[in-house]
C-alpha positions as a Markdown table, in Angstrom:
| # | Residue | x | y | z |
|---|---|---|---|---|
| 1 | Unk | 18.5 | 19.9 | 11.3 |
| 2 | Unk | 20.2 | 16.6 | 11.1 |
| 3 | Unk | 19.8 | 14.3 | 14.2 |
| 4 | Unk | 22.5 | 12.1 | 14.1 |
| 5 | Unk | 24.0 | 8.9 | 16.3 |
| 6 | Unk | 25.9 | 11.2 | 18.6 |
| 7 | Unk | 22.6 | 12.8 | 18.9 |
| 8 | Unk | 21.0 | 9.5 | 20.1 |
| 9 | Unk | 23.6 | 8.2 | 22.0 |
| 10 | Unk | 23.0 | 11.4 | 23.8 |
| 11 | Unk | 19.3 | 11.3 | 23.6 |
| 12 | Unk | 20.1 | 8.1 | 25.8 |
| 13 | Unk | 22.0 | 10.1 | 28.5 |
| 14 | Unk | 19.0 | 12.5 | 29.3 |
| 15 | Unk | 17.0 | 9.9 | 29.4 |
| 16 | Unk | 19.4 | 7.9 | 32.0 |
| 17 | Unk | 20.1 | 11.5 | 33.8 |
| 18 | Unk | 16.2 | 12.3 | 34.5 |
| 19 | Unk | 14.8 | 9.0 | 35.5 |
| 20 | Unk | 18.0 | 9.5 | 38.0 |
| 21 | Unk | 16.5 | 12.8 | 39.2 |
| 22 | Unk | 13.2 | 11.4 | 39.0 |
| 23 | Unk | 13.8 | 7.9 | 40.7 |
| 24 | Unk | 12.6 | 9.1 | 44.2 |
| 25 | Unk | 8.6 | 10.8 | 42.7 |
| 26 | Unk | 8.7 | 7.7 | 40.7 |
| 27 | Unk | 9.2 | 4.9 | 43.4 |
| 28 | Unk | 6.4 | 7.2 | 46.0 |
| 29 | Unk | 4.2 | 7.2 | 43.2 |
| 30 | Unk | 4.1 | 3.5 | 42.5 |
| 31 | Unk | 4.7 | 3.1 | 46.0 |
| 32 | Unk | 0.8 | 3.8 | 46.3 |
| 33 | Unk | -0.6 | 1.7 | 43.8 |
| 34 | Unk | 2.5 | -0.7 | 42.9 |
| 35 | Unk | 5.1 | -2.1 | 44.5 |
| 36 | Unk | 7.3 | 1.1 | 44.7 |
| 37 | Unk | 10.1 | 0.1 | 42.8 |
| 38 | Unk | 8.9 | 1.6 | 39.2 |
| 39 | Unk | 11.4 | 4.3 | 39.8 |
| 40 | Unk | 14.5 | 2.3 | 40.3 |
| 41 | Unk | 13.7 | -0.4 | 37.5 |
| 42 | Unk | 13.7 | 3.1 | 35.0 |
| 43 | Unk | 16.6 | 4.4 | 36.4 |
| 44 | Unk | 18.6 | 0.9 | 35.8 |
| 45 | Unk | 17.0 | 0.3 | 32.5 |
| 46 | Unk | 17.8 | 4.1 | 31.1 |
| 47 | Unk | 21.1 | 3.8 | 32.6 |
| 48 | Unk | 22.2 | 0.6 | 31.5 |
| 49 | Unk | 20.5 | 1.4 | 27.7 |
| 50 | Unk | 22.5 | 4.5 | 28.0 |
| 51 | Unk | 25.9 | 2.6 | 28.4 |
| 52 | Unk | 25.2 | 0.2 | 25.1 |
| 53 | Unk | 24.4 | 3.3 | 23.5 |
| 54 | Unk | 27.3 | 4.9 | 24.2 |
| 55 | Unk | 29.2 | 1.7 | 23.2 |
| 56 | Unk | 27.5 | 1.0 | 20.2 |
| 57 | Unk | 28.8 | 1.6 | 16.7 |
| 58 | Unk | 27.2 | 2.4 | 13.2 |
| 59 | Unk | 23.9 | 3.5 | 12.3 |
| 60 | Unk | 20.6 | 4.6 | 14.4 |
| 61 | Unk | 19.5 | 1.5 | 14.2 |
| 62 | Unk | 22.7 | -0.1 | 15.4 |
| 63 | Unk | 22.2 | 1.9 | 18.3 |
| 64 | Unk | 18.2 | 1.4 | 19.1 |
| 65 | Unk | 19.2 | -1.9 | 19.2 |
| 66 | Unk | 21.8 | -2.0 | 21.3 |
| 67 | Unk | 20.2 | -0.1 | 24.0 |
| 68 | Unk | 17.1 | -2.3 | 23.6 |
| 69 | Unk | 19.2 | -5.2 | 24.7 |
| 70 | Unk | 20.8 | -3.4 | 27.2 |
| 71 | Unk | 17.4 | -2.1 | 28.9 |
| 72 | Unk | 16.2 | -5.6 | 29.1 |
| 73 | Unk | 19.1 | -7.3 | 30.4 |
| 74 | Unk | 18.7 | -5.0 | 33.4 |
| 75 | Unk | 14.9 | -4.9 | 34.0 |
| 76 | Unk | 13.0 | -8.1 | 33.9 |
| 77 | Unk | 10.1 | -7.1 | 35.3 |
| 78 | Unk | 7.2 | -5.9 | 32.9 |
| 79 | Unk | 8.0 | -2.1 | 31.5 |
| 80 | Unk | 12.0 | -4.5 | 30.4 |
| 81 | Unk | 10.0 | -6.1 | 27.4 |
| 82 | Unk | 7.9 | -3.0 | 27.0 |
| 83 | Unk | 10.4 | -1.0 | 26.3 |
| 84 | Unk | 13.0 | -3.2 | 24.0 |
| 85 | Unk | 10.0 | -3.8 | 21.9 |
| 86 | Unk | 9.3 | -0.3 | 21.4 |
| 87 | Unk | 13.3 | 0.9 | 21.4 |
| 88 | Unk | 13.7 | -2.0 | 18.4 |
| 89 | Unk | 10.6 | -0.7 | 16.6 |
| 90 | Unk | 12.4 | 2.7 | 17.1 |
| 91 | Unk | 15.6 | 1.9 | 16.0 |
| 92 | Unk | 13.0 | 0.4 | 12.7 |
| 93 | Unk | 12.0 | 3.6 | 12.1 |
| 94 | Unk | 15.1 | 5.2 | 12.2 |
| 95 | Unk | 16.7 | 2.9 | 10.0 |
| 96 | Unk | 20.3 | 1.7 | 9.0 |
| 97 | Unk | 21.6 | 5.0 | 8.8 |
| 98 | Unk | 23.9 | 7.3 | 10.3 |
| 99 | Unk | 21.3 | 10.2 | 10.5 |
| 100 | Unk | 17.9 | 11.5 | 10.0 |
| 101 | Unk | 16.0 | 15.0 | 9.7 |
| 102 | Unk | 15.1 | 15.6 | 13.6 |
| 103 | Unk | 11.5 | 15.9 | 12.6 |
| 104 | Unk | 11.8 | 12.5 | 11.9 |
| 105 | Unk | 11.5 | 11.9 | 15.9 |
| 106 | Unk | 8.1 | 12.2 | 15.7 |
| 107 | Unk | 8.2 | 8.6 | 13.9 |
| 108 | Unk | 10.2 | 7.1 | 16.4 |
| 109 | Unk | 7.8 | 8.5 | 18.8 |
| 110 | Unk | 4.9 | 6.4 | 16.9 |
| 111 | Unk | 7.0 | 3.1 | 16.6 |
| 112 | Unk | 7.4 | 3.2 | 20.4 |
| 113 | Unk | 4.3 | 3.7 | 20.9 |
| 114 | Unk | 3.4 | 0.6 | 18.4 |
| 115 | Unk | 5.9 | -1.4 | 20.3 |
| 116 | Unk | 4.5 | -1.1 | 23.2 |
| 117 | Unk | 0.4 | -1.9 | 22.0 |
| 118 | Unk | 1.9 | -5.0 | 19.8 |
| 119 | Unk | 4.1 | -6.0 | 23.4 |
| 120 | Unk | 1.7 | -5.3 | 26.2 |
| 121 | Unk | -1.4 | -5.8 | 24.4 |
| 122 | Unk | -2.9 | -2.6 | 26.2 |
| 123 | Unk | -5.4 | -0.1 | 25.4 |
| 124 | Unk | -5.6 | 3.6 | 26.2 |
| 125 | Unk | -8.2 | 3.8 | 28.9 |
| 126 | Unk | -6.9 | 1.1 | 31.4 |
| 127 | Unk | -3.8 | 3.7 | 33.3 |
| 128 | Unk | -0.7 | 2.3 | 31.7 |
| 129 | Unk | 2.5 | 3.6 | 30.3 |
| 130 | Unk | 0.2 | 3.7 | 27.1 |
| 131 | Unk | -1.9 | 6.6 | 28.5 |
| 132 | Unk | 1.1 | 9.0 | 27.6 |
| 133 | Unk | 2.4 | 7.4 | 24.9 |
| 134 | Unk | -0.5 | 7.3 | 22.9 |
| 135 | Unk | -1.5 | 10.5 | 23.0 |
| 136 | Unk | 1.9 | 11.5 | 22.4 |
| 137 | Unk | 2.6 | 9.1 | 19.0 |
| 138 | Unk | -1.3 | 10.8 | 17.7 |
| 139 | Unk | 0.2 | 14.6 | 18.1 |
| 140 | Unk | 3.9 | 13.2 | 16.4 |
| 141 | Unk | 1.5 | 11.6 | 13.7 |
| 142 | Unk | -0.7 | 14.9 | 12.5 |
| 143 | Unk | 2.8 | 16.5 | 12.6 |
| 144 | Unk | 2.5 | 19.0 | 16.1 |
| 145 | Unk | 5.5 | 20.5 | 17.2 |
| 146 | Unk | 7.6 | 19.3 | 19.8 |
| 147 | Unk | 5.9 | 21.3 | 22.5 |
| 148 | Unk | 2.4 | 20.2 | 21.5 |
| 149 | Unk | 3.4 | 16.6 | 21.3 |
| 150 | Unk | 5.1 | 16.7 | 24.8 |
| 151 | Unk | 2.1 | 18.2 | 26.4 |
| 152 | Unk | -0.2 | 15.6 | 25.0 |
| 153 | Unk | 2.0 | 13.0 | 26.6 |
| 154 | Unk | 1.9 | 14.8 | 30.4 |
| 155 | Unk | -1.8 | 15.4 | 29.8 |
| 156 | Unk | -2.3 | 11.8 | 28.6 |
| 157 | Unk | -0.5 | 10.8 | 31.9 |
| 158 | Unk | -2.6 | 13.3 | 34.4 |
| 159 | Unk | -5.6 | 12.1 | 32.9 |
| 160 | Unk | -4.5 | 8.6 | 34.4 |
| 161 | Unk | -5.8 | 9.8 | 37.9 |
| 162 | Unk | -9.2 | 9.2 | 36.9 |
| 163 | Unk | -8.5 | 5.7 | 35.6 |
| 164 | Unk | -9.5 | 2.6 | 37.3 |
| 165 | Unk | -6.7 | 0.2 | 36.0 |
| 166 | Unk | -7.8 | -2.9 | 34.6 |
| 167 | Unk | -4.3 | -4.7 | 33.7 |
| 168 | Unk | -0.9 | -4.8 | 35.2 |
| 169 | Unk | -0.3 | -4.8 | 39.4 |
| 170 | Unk | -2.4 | -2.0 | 39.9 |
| 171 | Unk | -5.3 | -4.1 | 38.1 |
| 172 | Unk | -5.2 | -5.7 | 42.1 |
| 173 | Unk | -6.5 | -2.6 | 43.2 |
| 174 | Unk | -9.3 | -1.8 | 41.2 |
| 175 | Unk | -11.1 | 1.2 | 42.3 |
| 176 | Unk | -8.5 | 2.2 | 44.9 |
| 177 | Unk | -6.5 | 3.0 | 42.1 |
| 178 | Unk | -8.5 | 6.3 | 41.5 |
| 179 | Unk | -6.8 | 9.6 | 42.3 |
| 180 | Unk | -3.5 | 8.3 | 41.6 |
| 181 | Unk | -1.6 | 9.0 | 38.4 |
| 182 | Unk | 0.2 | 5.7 | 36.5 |
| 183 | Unk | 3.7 | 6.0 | 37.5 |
| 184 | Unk | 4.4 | 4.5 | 34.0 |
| 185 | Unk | 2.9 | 6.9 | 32.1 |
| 186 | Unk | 4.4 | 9.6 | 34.3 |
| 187 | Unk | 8.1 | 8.2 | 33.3 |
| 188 | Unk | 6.6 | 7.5 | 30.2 |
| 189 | Unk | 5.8 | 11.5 | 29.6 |
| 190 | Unk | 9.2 | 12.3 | 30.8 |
| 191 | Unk | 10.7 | 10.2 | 28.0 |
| 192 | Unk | 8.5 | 11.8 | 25.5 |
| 193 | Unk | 9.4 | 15.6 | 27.2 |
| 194 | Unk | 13.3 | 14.1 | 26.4 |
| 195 | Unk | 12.8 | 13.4 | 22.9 |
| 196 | Unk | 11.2 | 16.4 | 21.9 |
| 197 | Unk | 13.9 | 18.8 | 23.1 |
| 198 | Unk | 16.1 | 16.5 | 20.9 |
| 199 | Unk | 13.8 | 17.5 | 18.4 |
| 200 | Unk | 14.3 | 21.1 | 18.8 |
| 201 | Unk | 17.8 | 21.0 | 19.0 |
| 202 | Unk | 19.2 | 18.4 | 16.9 |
């Protein structure tokens, strides 16, 4: 199964669509150990990288790229940079062309999850956005379905409950912080959940 730019550009419209559904858990959920606006930066940044998708032309790349820009144009606070780097490394993996095997996702899965290390300079372990996608970018890497890989990214994200975090806003908390999953790994997972029904049905 090929996956091609229409495929992505459209990738990019679930994603926009469920942080819209999921704006509201988001915000209550970093409304406990953040500043409860986690949920509206996503739905901004997906949105707006959704519309430079959708206007962009030529290859995957081309199109990576374009909603990299647009996602940080729109969110300046920390997950903006997180997520260009890894939506550039993406569009790295997928290359300068106009389409790729759908298995292939599970590279793009990896490079976002490299994007985001090389960016935020994080470790699994301290209840960040890197919780879910690490896990996630392992399962893509020993070749796992897209089911397997999607559950290791909401496991990776549940297991955040019983994180103390150590970097990022929440860091202000310190033990306080127990109980209470990372609201970026939860969106985090979500994205992951997106991709791999692209998987199956590109």
């Amino acid at each position: 199964m090929e996956f091609t730019t229409k495929d992505l550009k459209a990738l990019f419209g679930a994603f926009s669509e469920r942080m819209t559904t999921e704006r509201d858990r988001l915000c209550a959920l970093d409304g406990v150990i953040g500043d409860a606006d986690h949920g509206i930066a996503m739905e901004q940044g997906m949105k707006a990288a959704a519309d430079a998708a959708q206007a962009a032309e030529g290859t995957l790349q081309d199109v990576f790229n374009a909603a990299a820009k647009g996602f940080l144009n729109a969110v300046g606070a920390s997950s903006g940079p997180l997520y260009a780097t890894a939506l550039l490394r993406a569009g790295k993996a997928a290359g300068p062309r106009g389409s790729m095997p759908s298995g292939e996702l599970r590279t793009v899965i990896a490079a976002m999850r490299d994007g985001i290390v090389q960016r935020g300079k994080a470790e699994p372990g301290q209840k960040t956005m890197l919780d879910a996608w690490a896990p996630a970018a392992d399962a893509a890497v020993n070749g796992q379905n897209a089911a397997a890989i999607a559950a290791a990214a909401r496991q990776g994200a549940e297991a955040t409950r019983d994180m103390i975090a150590t970097v990022g806003r929440a860091a202000r908390l310190g033990e306080r912080s127990l109980g209470h999953p990372d609201p970026g790994s939860v969106s985090a997972a979500m994205l992951v959940e997106e991709i791999c029904n692209a998987m199956k049905t590109a």
